[in-house]
C-alpha positions in Angstrom: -32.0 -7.7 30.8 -29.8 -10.2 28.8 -25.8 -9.9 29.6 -26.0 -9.5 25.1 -28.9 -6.5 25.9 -26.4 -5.3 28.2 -23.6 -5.0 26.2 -25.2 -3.8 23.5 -26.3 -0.8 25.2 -23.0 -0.4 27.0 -21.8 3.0 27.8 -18.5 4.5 26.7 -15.6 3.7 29.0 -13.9 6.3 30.7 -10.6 6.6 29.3 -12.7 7.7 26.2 -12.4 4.8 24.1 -15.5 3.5 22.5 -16.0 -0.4 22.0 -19.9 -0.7 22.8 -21.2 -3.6 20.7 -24.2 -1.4 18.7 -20.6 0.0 17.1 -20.9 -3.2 14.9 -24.6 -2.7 13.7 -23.0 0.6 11.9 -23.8 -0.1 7.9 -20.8 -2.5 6.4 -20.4 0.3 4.3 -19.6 2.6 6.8 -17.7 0.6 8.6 -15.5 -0.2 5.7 -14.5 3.8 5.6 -14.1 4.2 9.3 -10.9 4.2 11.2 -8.8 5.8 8.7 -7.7 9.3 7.7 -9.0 11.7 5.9 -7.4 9.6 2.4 -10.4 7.3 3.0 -13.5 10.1 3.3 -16.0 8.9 0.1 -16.9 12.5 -1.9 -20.6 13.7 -1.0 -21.6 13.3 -4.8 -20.0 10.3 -6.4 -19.7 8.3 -3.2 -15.8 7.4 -3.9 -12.5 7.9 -2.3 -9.9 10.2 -3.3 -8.8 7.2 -5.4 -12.1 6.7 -7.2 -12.7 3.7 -5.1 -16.7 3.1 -3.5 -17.5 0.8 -0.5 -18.8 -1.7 -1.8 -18.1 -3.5 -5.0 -18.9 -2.4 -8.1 -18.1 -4.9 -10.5 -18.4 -2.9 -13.6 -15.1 -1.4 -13.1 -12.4 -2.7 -14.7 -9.0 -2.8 -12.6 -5.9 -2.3 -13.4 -4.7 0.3 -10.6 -3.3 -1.9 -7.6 -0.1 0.2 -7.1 -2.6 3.0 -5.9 -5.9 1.2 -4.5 -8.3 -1.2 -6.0 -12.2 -1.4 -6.1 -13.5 -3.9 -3.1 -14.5 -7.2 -4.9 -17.4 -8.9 -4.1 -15.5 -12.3 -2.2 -13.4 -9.5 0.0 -16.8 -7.5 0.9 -18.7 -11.2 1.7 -15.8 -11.8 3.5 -15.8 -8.7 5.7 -20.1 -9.0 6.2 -19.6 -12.7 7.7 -16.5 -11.7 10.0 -18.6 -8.5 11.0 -21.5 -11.2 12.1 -18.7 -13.5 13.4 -17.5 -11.3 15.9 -21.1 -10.0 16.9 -22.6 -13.4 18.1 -18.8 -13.9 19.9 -19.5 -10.5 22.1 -22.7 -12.0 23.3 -21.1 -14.1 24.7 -18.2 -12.3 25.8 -16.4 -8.3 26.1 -16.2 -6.9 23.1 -12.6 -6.2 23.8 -11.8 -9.6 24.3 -13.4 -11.3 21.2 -12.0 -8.4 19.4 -9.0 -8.8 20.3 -8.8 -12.8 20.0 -9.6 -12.1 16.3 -7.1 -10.0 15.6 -4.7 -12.6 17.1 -5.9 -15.1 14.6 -5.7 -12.5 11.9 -1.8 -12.6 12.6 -1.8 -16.0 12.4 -3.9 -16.4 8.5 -1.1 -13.6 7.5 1.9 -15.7 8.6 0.2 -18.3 6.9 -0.2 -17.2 3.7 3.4 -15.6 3.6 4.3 -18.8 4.9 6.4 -16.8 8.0 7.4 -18.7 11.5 5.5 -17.7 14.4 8.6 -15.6 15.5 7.4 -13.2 13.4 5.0 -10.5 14.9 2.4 -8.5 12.9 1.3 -4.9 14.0 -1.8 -3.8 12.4 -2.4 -0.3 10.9 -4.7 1.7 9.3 -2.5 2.1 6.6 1.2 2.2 5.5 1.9 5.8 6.6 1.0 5.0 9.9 2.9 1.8 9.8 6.1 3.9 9.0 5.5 5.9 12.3 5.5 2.2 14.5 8.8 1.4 12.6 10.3 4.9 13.9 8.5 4.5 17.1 10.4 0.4 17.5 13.7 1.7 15.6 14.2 4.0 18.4 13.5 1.3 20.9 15.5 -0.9 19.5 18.7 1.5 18.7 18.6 3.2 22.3 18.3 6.6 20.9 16.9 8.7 18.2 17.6 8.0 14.9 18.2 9.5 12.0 15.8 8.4 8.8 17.7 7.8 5.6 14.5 7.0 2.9 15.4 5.3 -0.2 13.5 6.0 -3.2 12.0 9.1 -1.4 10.5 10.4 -4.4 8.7 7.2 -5.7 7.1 6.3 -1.8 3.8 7.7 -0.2 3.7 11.8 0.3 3.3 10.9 3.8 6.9 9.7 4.2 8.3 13.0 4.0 6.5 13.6 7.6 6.6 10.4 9.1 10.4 10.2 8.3 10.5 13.1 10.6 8.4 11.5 13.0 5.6 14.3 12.4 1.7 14.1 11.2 1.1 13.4 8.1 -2.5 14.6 8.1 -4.5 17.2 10.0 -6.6 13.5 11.7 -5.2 10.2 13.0 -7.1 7.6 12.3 -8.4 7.6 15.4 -10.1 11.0 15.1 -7.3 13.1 16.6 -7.1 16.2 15.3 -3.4 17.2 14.7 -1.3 19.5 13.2 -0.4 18.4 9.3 3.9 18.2 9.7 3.4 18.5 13.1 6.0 16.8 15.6 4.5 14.1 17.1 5.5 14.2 20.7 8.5 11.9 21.7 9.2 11.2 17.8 10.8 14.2 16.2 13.8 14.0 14.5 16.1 14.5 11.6 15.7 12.8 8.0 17.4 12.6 4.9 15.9 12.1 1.5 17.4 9.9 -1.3 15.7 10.3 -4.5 15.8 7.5 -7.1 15.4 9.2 -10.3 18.3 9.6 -12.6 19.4 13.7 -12.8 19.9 13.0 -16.4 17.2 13.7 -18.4 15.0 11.0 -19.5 13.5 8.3 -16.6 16.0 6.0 -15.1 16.9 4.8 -11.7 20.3 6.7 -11.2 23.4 4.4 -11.3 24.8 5.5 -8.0 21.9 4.6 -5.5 24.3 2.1 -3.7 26.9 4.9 -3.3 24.5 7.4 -2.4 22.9 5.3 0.4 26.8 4.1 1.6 27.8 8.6 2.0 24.5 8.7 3.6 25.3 6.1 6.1 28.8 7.2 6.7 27.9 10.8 6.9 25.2 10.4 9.7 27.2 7.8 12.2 30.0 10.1 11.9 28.0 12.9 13.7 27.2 10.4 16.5 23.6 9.3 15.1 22.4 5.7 14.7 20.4 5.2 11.4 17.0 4.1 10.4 17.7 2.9 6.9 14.7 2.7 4.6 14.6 0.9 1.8 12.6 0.5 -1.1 10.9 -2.7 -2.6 9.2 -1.7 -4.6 9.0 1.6 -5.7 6.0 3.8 -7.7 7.9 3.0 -11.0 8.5 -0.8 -9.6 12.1 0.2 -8.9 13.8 -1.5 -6.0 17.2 -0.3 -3.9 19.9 -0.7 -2.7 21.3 -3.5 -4.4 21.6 -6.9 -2.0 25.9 -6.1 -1.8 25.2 -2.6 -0.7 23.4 -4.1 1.9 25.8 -7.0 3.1 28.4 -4.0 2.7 26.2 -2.1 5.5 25.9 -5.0 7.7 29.5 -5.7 7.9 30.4 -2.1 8.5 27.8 -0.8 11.0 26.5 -3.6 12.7 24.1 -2.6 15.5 24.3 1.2 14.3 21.6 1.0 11.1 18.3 -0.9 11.5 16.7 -1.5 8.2 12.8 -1.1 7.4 12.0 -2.1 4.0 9.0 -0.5 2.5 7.6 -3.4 0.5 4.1 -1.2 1.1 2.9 -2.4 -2.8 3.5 -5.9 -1.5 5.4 -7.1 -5.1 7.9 -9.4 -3.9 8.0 -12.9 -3.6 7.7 -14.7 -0.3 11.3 -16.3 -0.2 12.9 -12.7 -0.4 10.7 -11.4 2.0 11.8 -14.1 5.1 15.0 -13.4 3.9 14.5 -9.7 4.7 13.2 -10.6 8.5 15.9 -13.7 8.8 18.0 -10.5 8.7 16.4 -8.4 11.1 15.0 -5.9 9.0 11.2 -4.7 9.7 9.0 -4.8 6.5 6.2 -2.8 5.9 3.3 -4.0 3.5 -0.2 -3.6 3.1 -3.2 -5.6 1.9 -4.5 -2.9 -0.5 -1.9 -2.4 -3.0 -0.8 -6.0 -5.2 -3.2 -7.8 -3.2 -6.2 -5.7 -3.8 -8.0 -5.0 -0.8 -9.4 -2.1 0.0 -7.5 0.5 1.0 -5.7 1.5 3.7 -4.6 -1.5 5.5 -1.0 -1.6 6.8 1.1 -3.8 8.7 4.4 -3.8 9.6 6.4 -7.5 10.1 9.0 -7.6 13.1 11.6 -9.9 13.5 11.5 -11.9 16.8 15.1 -10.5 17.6 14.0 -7.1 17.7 10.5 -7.9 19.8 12.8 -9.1 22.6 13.7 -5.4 22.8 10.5 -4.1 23.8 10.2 -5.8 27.0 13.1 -3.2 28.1 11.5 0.0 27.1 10.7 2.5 29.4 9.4 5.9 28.7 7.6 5.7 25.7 7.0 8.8 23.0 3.5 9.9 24.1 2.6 11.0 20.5 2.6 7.2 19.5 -0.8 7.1 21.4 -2.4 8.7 18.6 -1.1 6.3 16.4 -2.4 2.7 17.9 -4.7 1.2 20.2 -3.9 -1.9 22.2 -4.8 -4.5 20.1 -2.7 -3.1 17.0 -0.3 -4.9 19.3 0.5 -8.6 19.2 -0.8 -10.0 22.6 2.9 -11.3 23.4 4.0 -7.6 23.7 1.9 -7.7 27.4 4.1 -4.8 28.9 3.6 -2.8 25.5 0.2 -3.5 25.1 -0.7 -2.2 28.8 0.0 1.3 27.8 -2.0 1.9 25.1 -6.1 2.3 25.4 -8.5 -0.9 24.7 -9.7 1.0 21.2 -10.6 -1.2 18.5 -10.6 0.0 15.2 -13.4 -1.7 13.7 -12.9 0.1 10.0 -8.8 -1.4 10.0 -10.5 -4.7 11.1 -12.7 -5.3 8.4 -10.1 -4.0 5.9 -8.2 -6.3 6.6 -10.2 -9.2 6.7 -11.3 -8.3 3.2 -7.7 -7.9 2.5 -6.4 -12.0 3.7 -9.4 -12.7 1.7 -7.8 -11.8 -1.5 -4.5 -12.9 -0.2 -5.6 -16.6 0.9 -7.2 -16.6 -3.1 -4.0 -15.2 -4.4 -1.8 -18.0 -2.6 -4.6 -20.9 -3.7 -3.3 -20.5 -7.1 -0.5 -22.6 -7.9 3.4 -21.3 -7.9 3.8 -22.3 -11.4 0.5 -20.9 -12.8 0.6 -17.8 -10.8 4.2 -17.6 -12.5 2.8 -18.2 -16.0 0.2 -15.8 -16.1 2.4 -12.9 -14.3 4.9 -13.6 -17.7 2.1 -13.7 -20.5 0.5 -10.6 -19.1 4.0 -8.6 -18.6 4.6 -9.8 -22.5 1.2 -8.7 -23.5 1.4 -4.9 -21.8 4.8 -4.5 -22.8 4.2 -5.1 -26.7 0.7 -2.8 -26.6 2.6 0.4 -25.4 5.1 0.1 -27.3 2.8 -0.1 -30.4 0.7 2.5 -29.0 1.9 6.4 -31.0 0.9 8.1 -28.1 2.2 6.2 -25.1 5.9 6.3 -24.4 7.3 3.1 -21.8 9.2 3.7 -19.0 12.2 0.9 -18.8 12.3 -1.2 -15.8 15.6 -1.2 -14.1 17.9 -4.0 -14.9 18.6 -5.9 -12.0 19.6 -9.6 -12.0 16.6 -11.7 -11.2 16.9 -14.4 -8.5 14.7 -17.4 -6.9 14.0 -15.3 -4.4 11.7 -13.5 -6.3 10.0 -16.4 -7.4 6.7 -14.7 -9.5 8.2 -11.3 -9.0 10.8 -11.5 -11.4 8.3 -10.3 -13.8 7.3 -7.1 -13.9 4.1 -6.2 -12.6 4.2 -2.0 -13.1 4.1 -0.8 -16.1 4.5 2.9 -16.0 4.2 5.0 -19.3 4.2 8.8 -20.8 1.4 10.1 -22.6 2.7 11.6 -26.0 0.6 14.7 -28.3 2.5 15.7 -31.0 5.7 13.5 -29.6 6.4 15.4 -26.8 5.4 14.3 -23.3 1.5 15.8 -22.4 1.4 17.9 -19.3 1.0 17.0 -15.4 -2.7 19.0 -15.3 -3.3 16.6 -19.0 -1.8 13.3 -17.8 -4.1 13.9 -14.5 -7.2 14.8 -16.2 -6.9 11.8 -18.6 -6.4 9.7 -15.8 -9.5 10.8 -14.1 -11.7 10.4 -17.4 -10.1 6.5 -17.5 -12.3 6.0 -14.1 -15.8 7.6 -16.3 -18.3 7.0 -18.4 -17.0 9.3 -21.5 -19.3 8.5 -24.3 -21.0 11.6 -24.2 -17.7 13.6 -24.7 -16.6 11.1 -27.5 -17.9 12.1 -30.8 -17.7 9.2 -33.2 -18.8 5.9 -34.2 -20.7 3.5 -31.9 -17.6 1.6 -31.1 -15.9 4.1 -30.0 -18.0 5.7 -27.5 -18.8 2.1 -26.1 -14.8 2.3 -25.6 -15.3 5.4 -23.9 -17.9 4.3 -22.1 -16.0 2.0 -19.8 -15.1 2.8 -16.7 -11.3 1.6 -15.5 -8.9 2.2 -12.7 -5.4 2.6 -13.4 -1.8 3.7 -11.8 -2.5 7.1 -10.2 0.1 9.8 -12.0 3.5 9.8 -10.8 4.8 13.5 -11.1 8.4 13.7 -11.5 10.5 16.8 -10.8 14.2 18.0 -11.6 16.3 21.2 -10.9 15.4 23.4 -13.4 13.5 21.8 -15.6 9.2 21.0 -16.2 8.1 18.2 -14.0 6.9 15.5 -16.1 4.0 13.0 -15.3 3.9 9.2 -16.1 0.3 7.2 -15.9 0.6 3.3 -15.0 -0.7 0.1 -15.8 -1.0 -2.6 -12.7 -1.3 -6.3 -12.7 -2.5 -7.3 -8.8 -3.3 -10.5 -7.6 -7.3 -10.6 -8.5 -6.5 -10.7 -12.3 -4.1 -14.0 -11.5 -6.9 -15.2 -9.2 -9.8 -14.4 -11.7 -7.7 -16.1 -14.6 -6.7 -19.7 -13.1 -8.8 -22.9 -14.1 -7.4 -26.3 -13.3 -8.9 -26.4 -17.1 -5.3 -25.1 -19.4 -7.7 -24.1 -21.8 -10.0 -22.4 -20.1 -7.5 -20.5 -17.9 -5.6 -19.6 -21.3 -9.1 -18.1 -22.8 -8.9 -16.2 -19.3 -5.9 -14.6 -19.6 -6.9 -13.2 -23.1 -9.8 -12.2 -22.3 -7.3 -9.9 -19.7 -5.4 -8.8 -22.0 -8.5 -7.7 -24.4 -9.4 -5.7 -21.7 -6.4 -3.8 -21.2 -6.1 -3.5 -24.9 -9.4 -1.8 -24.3 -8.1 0.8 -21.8 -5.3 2.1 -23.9 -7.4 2.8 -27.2 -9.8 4.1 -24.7 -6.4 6.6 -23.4 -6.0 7.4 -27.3 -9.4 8.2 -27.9 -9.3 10.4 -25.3 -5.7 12.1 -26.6 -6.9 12.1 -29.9 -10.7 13.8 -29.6 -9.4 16.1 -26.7 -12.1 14.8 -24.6 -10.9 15.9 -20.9 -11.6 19.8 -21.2 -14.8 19.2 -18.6 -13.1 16.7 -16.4 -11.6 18.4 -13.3 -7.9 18.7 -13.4 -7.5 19.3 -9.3 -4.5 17.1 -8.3 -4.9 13.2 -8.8 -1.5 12.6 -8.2 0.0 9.5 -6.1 -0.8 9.8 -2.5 
């Protein structure tokens, strides 16, 4: 028998991990849903995710939902299929674990490349930002010598799962590697305390409140003073495109409780310009971001970025929380961590893999645009969106905070969110309305549209936006707001080294989102949703 026979026949290991080589014959398709939680299962009849997303392209769709998840594109799934064969022919030759975990290795090095980061900076893989929040708990306590305490900024505009993870519990009833757990759930070694610091203004109307800086200062204060270090996170960007605290705030914590607060920032829609985010780990901070959200790969793919500074602390940790097991395998791990890395089983996670090697696909297109184009396009489309809502009678804008733009946003200082309020009769439409238009957006509705031929062809079309955002206050209706997205595949799908071309692109864009909002009116206006199911859709 062949050593490639042999290996592709090879028997589970016995600490129960499963690498055998036949693993990688699995459909792509498959494969592309594996390795996740229970976020990424596809519905028995439509064949889609919870976020209306199939496994394999389908180009038909229009999409304009990247703060929530994005349909694979054809380049990202070619891309997966030919690393999928790429690593196959390697293990012929070689373990599985070992090629495996070569390419991952590489895969840190294309991400550092395209965020143009120094090698100092390691990469840990996820299956998904969530899970990425429970490394940054699991290295913050490392790092600070004892539990912390997690201070979330912007808790109500960040993943439901951050309310558990905060906590250092399960946020689902199944890791991604196919643990079955308790949902909220300590995981062992990781409990703690939390506190949450909401973003939205207490007024009414929707507004970042105007004392987040001061907010996040008394929560500091309050928590050192009862003898706990602090694992600060913050937000860039929120749900809504919000970001906080301000950059003083921060130089205000620094100088106050240096060594007692270690900052994550939970850059998870990945909307921020590549200056500010090497400023971020020049700092120390930890950043978490995926691949899925601006950059539209498929989702989940998380990672969290470490500072050099803090991966020197690792080498001196001892007992680690056992619960963190059933959050990583070894090769999640950057090979320099050798004593980390030692502890944790050899389990690849073939579904996270090929995620993300859709997902640098995208980014490595994204970053081939030119600075200056992808600059100009990111302004003409922010213009466009902005002046259709506000036209729109049934669609009410949600401002963007005011915040003073600097070079280190570089394309970022436009706004790439566009959240909005549906309107009947001038008043804002209910949550079980907002969520039931949002899932007729991703349907054919022509046979619910009664009217002329043009108008069921605009109902016809199917198109991904913003999942709702449900916003609650003490005593008082939670509202809903729908959003509009601009990710990096519409700047990628626009640019032409021909100006007139590219400009003929970009209109043809913003036709298309013209599209989507009469197709929201028509929907408003003929009552159309009655038979669409109005079981939550709201940000997950």
């Amino acid at each position: 028998m062949s050593a490639g026979a042999s290996r592709l026949s090879e028997p589970d290991r016995a600490d129960g991990s499963r690498y055998r080589l036949r693993d990688l014959f699995t459909p792509l398709d498959t494969l592309l849903v594996s390795g996740g939680d229970p976020r990424l299962a596809l519905d028995a009849g439509d064949r889609v995710n919870g976020y209306g997303c199939a496994a394999s392209p389908e180009p038909e769709i229009w999409n304009f939902a990247s703060s929530t998840a994005s349909t694979i594109s054809q380049a990202a799934y070619d891309r997966a299929a030919l690393a999928r064969e790429e690593l196959m022919h390697k293990c012929l030759f070689d373990e599985v674990q070992i090629a495996f975990d070569a390419r991952c290795e590489d895969m840190r090095d294309e991400l550092r490349g395209h965020l143009q980061l120094p090698p100092r900076v390691d990469v840990v893989f996820s299956p998904s930002g969530t899970d990425s929040q429970l490394h940054a708990l699991f290295l913050a306590r490392a790092v600070l010598g004892a539990r912390p305490v997690t201070i979330v900024v912007g808790a109500d505009q960040t993943g439901s799962g951050t309310a558990h993870t905060a906590r250092g519990h399960h946020f689902s009833s199944m890791t991604a590697s196919g643990f079955a757990v308790r949902k909220d759930g300590a995981v062992a070694g990781l409990a703690g305390a939390s506190v949450a610091l909401p973003l939205l203004e207490a007024a009414p109307g929707i507004a970042m409140r105007a004392d987040a800086d001061a907010a996040v200062l008394h929560a500091i204060e309050t928590t050192i003073a009862q003898g706990a270090p602090v694992l600060l996170q913050i937000m860039d960007c929120s749900k809504l495109g919000w970001r906080a605290p301000s950059a003083a705030c921060l130089d205000e914590i620094a100088r106050r409780w240096p060594r007692k607060v270690q900052i994550v920032v939970d850059a998870c829609q990945a909307r921020l310009g590549r200056r500010r985010l090497r400023s971020y780990l020049d700092r120390g901070y930890m950043v978490l971001m995926t691949g899925s959200k601006f950059f539209g790969g498929p989702a989940f793919s998380g990672a969290l970025l470490v500072p050099k500074g803090l991966s020197r602390s690792l080498d001196r940790v001892e007992g680690i929380a056992p619960g963190i097991f059933d959050y990583a395998g070894r090769c999640d791990w950057p090979m320099g961590w050798t004593a980390l890395r030692s502890r944790f089983d050899r389990r690849p996670n073939f579904g996270q893999w090929l995620r993300w090697e859709a997902a640098l696909a995208e980014i490595g297109s994204y970053y081939a645009v030119p600075g200056a184009f992808r600059a100009k396009v990111l302004a003409e489309l922010a213009a466009g969106i902005d002046s259709m809502i506000a036209l729109s009678p049934s669609l009410r804008s949600v401002p963007a905070t005011t915040r003073t733009a600097s070079v280190d946003d570089e394309e970022f200082a436009q706004t790439t969110i566009f959240p909005f309020m549906l309107l009947r009769g001038g008043k804002p439409a209910s949550t079980a309305e907002t969520s039931a238009i949002h899932r007729a957006m991703a349907r054919d509705m022509n046979e619910e549209i009664s009217g002329s031929a043009a108008d069921r062809q605009v109902a016809a079309q199917r198109c991904l936006i913003g999942q709702p955002v449900r916003l609650e206050r003490q005593d008082e209706a939670p509202q809903a707001v729908l959003r509009l997205c601009v990710g990096a595949r519409l700047v990628t799908e626009t640019w032409s080294p021909d100006a007139a071309q590219a400009q003929r692109n970009v209109q043809h864009v913003l036709d298309r989102i013209a599209h989507v909002l009469v197709k929201i009116e028509l929907l408003l206006d003929r009552g159309a949703v009655a038979a669409v199911p109005v079981n939550s859709a709201f940000e997950v």
